[in-house]
One Martini backbone bead per residue (centre of mass of N, CA, C, O) as a GRO file, in nm:
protein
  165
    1UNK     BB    1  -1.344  -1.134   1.458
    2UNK     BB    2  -1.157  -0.964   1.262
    3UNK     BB    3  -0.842  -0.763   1.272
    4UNK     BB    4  -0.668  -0.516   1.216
    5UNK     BB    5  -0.342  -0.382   1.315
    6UNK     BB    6  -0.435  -0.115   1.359
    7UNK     BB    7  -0.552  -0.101   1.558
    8UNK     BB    8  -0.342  -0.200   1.779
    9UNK     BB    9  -0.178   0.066   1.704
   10UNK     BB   10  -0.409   0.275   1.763
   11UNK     BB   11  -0.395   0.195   2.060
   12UNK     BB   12  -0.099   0.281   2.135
   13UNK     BB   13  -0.071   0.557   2.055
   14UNK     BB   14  -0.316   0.694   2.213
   15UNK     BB   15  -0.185   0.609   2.471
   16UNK     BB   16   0.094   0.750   2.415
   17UNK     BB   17  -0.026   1.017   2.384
   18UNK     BB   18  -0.167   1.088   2.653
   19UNK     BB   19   0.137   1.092   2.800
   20UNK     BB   20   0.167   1.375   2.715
   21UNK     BB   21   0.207   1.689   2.699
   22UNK     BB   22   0.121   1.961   2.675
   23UNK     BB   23   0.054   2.019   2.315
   24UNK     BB   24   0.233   1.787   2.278
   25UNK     BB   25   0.411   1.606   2.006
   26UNK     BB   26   0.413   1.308   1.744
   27UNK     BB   27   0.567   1.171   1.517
   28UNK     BB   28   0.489   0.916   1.333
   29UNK     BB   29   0.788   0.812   1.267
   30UNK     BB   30   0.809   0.792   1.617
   31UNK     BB   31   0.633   0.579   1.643
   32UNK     BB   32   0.702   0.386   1.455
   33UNK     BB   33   0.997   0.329   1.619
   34UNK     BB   34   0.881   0.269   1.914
   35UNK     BB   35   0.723   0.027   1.791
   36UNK     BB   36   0.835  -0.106   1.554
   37UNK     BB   37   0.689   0.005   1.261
   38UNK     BB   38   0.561   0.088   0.967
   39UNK     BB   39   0.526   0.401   0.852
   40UNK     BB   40   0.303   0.384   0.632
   41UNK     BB   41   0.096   0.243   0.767
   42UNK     BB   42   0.107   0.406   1.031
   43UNK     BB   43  -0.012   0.681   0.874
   44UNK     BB   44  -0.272   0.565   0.772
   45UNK     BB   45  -0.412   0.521   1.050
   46UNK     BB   46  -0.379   0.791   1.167
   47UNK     BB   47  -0.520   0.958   0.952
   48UNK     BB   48  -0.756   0.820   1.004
   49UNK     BB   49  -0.804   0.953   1.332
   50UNK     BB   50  -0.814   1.224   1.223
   51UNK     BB   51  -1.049   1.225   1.010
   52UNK     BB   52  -1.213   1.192   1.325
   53UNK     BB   53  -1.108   1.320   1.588
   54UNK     BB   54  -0.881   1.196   1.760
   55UNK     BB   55  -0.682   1.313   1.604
   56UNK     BB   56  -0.389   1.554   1.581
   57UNK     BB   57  -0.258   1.786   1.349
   58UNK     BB   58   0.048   1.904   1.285
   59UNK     BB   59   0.274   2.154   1.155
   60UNK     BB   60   0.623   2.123   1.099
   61UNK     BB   61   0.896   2.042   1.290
   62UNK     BB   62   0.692   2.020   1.554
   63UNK     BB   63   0.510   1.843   1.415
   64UNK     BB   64   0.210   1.627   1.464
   65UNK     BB   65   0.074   1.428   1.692
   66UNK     BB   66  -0.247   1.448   1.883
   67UNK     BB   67  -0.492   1.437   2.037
   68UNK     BB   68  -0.833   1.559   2.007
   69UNK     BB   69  -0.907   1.482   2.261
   70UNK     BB   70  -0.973   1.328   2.579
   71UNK     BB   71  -0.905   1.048   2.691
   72UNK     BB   72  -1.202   1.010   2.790
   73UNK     BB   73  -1.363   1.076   2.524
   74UNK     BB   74  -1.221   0.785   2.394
   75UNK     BB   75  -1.280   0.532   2.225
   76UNK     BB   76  -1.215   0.255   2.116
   77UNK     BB   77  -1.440   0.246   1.907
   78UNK     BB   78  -1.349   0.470   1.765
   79UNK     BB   79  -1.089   0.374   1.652
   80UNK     BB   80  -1.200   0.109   1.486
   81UNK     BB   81  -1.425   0.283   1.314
   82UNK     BB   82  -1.133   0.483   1.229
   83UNK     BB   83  -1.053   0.202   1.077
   84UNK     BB   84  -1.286  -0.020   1.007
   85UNK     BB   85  -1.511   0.095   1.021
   86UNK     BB   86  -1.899   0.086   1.061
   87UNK     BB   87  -1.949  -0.158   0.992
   88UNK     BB   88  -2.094  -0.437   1.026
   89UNK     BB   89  -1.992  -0.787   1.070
   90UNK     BB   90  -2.314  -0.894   0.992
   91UNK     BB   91  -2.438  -1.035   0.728
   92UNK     BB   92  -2.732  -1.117   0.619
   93UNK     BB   93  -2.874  -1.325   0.352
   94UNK     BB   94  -3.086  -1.500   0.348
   95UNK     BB   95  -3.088  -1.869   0.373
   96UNK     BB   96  -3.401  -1.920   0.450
   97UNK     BB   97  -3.520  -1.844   0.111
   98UNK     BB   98  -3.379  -2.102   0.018
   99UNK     BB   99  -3.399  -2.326  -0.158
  100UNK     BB  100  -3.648  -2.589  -0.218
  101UNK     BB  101  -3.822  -2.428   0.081
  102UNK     BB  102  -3.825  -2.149   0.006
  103UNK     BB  103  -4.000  -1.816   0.085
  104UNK     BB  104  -4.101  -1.559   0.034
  105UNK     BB  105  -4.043  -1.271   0.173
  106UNK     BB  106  -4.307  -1.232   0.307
  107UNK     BB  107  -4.290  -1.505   0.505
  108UNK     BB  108  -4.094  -1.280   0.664
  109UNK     BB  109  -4.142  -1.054   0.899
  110UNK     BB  110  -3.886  -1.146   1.028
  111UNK     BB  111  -3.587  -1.196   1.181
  112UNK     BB  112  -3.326  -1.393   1.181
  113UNK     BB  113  -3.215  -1.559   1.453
  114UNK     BB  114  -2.905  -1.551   1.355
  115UNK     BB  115  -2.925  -1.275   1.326
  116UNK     BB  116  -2.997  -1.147   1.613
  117UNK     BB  117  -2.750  -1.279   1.754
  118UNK     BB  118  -2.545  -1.125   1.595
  119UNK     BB  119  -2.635  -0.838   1.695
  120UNK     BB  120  -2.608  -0.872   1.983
  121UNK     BB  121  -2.337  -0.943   2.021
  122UNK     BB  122  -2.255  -0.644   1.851
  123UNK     BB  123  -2.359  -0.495   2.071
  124UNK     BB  124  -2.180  -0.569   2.294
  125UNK     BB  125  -1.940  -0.517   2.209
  126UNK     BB  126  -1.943  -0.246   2.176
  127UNK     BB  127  -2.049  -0.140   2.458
  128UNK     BB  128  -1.757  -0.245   2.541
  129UNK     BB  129  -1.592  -0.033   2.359
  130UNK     BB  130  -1.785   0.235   2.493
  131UNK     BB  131  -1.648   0.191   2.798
  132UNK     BB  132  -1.371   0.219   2.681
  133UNK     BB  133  -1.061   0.423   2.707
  134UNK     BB  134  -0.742   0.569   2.665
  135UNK     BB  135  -0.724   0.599   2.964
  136UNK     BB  136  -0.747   0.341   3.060
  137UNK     BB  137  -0.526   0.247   2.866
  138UNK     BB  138  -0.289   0.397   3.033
  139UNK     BB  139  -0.322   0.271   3.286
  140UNK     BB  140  -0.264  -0.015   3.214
  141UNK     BB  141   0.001   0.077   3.087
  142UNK     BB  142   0.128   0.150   3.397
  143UNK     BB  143   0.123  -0.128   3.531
  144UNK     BB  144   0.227  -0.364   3.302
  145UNK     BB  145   0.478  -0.207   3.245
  146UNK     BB  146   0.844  -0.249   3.320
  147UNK     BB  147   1.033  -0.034   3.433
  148UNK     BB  148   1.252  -0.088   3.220
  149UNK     BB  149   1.071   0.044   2.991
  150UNK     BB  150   0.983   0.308   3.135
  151UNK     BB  151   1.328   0.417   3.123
  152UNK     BB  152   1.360   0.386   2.816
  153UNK     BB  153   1.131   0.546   2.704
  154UNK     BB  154   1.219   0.850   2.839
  155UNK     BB  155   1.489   0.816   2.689
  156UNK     BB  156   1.369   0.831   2.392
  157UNK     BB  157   1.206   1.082   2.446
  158UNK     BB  158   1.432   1.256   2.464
  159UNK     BB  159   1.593   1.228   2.212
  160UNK     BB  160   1.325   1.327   2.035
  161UNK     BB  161   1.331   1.610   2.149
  162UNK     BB  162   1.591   1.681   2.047
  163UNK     BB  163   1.578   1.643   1.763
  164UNK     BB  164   1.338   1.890   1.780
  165UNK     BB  165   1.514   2.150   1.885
   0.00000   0.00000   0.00000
């Protein structure tokens, strides 16, 4: 299953907005900047998950982007699925029905095999993403960072807050 990259930037956005403090919010363009990141693509797929309320917008000088619910709250899946839609990734064909042994769809009461085994491969998948949380990835995000890009970052936070002030 290949995803776009949206996801992935998806997914450390909301990483990036859980540690921000109550209230505050981050431009979507300075995401961008942090990230180092094309700000059109990336607002596009912001947009995605405001649309679902993982994240939540305010507007005026000091709007922009924040969690829309409690990073606890928030699953991998949910990102996924408001940027990449809710559809299957396995759509069967029915072609064991076709070429010169098949038979009329009557003669299959039953889901192809194939079909089966790969419905269930992505319902662990899936499963396996509505187990993990925005929280997850923020812990796990502070634990993986290097010490010198967590000072990087703070000094670049505060920097954006000043140009927001």
């Amino acid at each position: 299953m290949r995803m776009s990259e949206g996801v992935e930037w998806g997914l450390h956005c909301c990483s990036f907005l859980a540690r921000l403090g109550e209230g505050e919010t981050m431009a979507g363009r300075d995401l961008a900047e942090f990230f180092g990141l094309p700000p059109a693509y990336l607002l596009k797929n912001l947009r995605a998950l405001a649309r679902v309320g993982v994240l939540r917008t305010t507007s005026g000088p000091r709007g922009g982007y924040r969690l829309g619910r409690l990073a606890e709250e928030i699953t991998l899946l949910d990102v996924v699925e408001a940027i990449e839609g809710r559809e299957h990734a396995y759509h069967c064909a029915e072609i064991r029905q076709r070429g010169p042994t098949g038979l009329d769809r009557s003669e299959y009461p039953e889901p192809c095999g194939v079909a089966v085994a790969m419905w269930r491969a992505e319902q662990a998948w899936r499963d396996s993403l509505s187990s993990t949380t925005i929280a997850d990835l923020a812990e796990l995000g502070h634990r993986e960072v290097p010490r010198e890009q967590w000072v990087k970052s703070k000094e670049w936070l505060g920097l954006v807050r000043a140009r927001r002030a």
